[in-house]
N, C-alpha and C positions, 0 to 999 in steps of 0.2 A: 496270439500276437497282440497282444495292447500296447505297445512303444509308440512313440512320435516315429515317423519317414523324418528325415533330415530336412525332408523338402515342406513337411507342413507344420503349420503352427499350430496343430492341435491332436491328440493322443487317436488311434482306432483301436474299436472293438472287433469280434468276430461276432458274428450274428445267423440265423441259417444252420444249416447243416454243419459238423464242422470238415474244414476243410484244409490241406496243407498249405496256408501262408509262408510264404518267406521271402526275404530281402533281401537283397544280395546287390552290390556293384549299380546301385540307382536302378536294379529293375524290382520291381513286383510281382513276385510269382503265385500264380494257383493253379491247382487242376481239380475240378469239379467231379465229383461222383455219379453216375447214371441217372439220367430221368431225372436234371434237377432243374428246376423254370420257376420264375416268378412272373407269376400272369395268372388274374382274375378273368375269366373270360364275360363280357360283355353280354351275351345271351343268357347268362347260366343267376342260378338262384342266389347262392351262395355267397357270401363277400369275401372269403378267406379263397388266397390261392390252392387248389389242390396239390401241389407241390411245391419246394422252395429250393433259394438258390443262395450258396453261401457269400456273405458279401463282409467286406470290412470298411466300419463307418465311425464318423467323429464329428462333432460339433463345432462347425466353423467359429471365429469371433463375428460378434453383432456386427450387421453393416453389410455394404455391398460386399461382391466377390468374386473370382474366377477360380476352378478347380480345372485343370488343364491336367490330360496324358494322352502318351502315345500308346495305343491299344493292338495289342496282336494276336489272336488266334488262330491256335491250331486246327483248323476246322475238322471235324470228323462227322456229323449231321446234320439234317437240317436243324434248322433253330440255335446250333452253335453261337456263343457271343462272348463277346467279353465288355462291360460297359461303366459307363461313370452313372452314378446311384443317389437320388432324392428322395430322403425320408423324412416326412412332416406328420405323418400319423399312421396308426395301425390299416387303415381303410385308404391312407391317403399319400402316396410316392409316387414316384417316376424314376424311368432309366431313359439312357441314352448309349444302345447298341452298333457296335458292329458283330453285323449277323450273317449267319448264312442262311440266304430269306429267300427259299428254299434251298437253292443249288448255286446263287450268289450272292457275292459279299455286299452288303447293302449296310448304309445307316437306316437305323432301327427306331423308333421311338415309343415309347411308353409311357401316357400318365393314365395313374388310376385313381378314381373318388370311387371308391367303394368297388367299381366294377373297373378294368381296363381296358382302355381304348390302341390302337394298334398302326401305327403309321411308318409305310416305306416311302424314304425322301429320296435318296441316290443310291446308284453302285459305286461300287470302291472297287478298285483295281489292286488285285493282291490283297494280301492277310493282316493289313493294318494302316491304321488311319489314326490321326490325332482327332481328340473330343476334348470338348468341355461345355461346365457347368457352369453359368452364372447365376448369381441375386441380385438384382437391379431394385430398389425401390421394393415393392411389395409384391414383385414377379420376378419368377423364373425364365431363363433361358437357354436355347440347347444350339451347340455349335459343332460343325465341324472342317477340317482342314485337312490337305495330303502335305503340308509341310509344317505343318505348325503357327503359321507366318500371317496368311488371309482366310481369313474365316469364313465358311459359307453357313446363312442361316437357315436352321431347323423348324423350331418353334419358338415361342414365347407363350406362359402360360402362369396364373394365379393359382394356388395350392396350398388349402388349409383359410386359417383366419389368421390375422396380423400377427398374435401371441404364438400359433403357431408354428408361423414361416418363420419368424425370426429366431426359434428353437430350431430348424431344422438340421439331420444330419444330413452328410455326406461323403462319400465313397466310393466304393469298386465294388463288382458284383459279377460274376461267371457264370452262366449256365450253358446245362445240357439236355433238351427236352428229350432227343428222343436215343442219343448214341451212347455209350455205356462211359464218356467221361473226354473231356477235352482240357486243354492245357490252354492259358492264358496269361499273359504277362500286360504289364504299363510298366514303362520308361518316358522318361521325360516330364515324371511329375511336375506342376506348379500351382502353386497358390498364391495368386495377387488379391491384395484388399481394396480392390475397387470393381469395378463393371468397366466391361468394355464401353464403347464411347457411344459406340450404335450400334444397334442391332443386324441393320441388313448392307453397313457398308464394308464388309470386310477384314473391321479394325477386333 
């Protein structure tokens, strides 16, 4: 699937394992293959994840931004998720999950410089939750909402070097650490070319 979404101004790749994308009626569909996770674990030697997670990603235009959808999974394991996906370099990304963290649905967070770091913000009630991605200035930010509407904040965080960040992809990302394969859809994609207004009020 390399096409434009109707809803973004800019073409995805597949990247990952490969995996069955497809579009259908404004939703985005995947389902992930067994034992697939993107996570450098923080203790371990290594910089490369030991397994990977298929994701479909594109190259915002220059400047602020918001990458918004509504995220649902099918849960069947722990670690189940389905999430909005920052890519700045080989050593250097982040996600922003809804997970099954272990046995509930929780937003998930993810940045890794070289090693990954692992943060549980909230439970979600039920198998989907709206997220997004901003670019503000020369940082990242992670958001999420049960209506799409008020935004509750996650993090905010710097990633890569200027020439970097302002290359970054962005995307959709599914994984399944440890169940033999989960289903995950986004609806209600959006991309605005701006930043939210503030970070912790809501907007």
């Amino acid at each position: 699937m390399t096409d434009l979404l109707p809803e973004l101004p800019f073409p995805l790749r597949p990247y990952g394992p490969p995996a069955p994308w497809s579009y259908d009626a404004g939703v985005l569909s995947v389902r992930t293959g067994p034992r697939q996770d993107r996570f450098v674990p923080p203790a371990g030697d290594a910089l490369e994840p030991a397994s990977d997670a298929p994701r479909l990603l594109g190259t915002p235009p220059a400047g602020d931004f918001q990458l918004i959808a509504r995220v649902s999974v099918g849960f069947v394991g722990a670690g189940d998720a389905g999430a909005l996906y920052l890519h700045v370099g080989d050593h250097e990304w982040a996600k922003l999950c809804l997970e099954l963290s272990p046995d509930t649905p929780t937003i998930c967070s993810v940045v890794t410089r070289g090693h990954s770091d692992d943060v549980n913000s909230s439970v979600v009630e039920g198998d989907s939750v709206w997220l997004r991605i901003s670019r503000t200035g020369k940082a990242f930010a992670f958001h999420a909402s049960p209506d799409g509407e008020r935004w509750t904040f996650v993090r905010v965080f710097a990633l890569g070097d200027a020439v970097e960040a302002a290359g970054a992809q962005i995307g959709f990302l599914a994984q399944c650490p440890e169940a033999d394969g989960c289903a995950v859809s986004f609806d209600s994609v959006a991309f605005r070319g701006y930043a939210p207004k503030g970070m912790r009020d809501g907007s």
